[in-house]
C-alpha positions in Angstrom: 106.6 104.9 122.2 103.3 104.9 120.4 104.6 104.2 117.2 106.3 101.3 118.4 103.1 99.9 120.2 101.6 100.8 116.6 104.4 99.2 114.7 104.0 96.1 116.6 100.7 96.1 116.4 101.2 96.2 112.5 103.7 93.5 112.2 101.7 90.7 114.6 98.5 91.7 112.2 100.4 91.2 109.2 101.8 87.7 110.4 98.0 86.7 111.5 96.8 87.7 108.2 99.6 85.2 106.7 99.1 82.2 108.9 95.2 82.3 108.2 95.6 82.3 104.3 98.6 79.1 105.2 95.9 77.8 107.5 92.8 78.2 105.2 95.1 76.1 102.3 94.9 73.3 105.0 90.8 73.5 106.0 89.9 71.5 102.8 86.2 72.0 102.2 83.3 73.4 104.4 81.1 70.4 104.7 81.1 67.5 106.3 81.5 66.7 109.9 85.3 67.3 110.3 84.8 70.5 109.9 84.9 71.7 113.5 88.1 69.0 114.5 90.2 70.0 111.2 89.5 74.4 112.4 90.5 73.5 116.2 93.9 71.5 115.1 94.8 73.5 112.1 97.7 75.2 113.8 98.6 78.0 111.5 94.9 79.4 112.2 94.9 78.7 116.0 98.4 80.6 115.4 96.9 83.3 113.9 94.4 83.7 116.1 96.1 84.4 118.8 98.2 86.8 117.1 95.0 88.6 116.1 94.5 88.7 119.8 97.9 90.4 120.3 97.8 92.6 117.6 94.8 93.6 119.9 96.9 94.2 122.9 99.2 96.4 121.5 97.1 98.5 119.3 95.5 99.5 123.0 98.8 100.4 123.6 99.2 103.0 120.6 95.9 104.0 121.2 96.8 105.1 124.9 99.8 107.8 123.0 98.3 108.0 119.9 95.4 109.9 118.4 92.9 107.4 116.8 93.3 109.9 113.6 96.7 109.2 113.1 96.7 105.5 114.7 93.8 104.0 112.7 94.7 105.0 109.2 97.9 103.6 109.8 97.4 100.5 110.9 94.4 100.2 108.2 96.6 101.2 105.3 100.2 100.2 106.7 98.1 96.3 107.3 97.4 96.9 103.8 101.0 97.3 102.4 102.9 94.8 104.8 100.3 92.2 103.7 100.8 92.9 100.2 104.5 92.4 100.5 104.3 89.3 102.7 102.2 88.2 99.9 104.3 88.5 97.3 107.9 87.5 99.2 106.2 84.5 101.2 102.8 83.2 99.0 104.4 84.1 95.9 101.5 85.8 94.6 101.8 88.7 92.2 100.5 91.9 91.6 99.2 93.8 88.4 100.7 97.5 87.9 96.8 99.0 88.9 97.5 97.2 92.5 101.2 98.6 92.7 99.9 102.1 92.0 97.5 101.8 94.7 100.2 100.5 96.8 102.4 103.1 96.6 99.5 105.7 97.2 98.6 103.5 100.7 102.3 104.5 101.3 102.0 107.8 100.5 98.8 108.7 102.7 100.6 106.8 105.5 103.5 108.9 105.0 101.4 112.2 105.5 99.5 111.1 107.8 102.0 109.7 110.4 104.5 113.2 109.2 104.3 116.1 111.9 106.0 118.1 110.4 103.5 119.0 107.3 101.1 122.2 108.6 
């Protein structure tokens, strides 16, 4: 059950992390007075936010089955690749070959490092 806590965890990060960058597109600049009114009814941040905040709840939840050694790297690195894909399938950004190879190393780690089974 911890790796579901974990993987829910992951997946409400990763959809914060979106919202924020659809959010921050809407913000405009830093100055001016506005400022304040144009963060509190922006509602892809306010979104996000609150997703951050359940991303919170759950990753308690992991944490309660999970070792922190296995939990955090995990969540760090699987953040990492989920955000990386989101990126690409919903911002359309792209990625050079040097940030693909790193990606599939993040997956790799993860995969030993969630894996049991490896003594």
């Amino acid at each position: 059950m911890g790796y579901v806590f974990l993987g829910i965890a992951l997946a409400l990060n990763a959809t914060a992390n979106v919202l924020l960058k659809l959010g921050a597109a809407d913000v405009g600049s830093l100055a001016g007075p506005s400022l304040i009114g144009r963060l509190v009814t922006n509602y892809y941040l306010l979104a996000g936010l609150a997703l951050f905040a359940l991303n919170v709840v759950f990753y308690v939840l992991a944490l309660t089955r999970l070792n922190l050694s296995i939990a955090y790297p995990i969540m760090m690195a699987g953040g990492v690749a989920i955000i990386i894909a989101a990126s690409i399938l919903l911002l359309q950004e792209t990625l050079t070959i040097r940030q693909l190879i790193g990606l599939s190393l993040l997956i790799v780690g993860i995969v030993l490092v969630a894996d049991r089974s490896i003594a």
